[in-house]
C-alpha positions as CSV (number, residue, x, y, z in Angstrom):
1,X,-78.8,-48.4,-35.6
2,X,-76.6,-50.9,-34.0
3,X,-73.5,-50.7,-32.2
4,X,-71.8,-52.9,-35.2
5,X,-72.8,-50.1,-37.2
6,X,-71.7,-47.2,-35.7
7,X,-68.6,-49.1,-34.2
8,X,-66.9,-48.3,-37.5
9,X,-67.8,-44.7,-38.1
10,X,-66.5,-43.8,-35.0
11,X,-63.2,-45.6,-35.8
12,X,-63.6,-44.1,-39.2
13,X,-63.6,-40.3,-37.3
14,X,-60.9,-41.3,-34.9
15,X,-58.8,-42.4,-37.4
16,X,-59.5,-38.7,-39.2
17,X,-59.2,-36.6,-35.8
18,X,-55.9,-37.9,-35.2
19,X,-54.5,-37.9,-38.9
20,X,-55.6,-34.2,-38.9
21,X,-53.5,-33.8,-35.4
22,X,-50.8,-35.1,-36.9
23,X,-50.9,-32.8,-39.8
24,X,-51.1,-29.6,-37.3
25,X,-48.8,-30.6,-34.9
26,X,-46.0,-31.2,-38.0
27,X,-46.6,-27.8,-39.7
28,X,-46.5,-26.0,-36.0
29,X,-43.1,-26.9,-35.7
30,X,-42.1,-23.9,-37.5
31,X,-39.3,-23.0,-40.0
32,X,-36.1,-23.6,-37.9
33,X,-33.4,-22.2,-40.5
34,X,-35.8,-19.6,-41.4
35,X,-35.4,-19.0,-37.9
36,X,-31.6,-19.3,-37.6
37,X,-31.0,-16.9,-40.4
38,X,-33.8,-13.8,-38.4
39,X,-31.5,-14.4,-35.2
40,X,-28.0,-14.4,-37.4
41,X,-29.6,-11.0,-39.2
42,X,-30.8,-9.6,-35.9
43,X,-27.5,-10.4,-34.3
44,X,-25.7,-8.7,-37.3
45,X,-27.8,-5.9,-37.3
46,X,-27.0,-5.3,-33.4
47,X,-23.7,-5.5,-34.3
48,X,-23.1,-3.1,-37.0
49,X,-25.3,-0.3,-35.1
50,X,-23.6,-0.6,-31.9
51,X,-19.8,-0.5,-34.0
52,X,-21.6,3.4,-35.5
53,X,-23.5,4.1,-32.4
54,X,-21.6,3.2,-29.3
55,X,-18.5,5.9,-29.2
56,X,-21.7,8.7,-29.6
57,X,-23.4,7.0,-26.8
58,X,-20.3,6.6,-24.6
59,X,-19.9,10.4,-25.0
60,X,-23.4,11.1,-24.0
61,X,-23.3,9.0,-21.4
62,X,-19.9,10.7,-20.2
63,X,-21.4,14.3,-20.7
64,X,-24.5,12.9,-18.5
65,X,-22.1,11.9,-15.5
66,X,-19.8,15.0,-15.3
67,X,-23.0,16.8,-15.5
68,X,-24.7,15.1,-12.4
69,X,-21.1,14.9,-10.9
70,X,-21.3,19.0,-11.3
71,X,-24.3,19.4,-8.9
């Protein structure tokens, strides 16, 4: 084997390595308005439960205090 010969082939693999990390590195980027609508949703979500959950909480927290303050 000469260097002539194998001068190609490794052009040939280099060629493939890097078409491949092309590939990967394009569908590693990730869905970015399937992303925007989780956060939206999560951010929503937040929203509605604190709006039914926060004037219970703010009584428990209120109980809590006037029971520490009672000590």
């Amino acid at each position: 084997m000469t260097l002539s010969s194998v001068a190609p082939t490794l052009r040939q693999r280099y060629a493939r390595v890097r078409a491949t990390a092309v590939l990967a590195s394009r569908s590693e980027r990730g869905d970015v308005p399937g992303w925007v609508l989780i956060t939206l949703m999560t951010a929503g979500l937040v929203i509605i439960i604190w709006s039914l959950a926060g004037p219970a909480l703010s009584s428990v927290f209120e109980q809590a205090i006037q029971r520490v303050s009672g000590f």
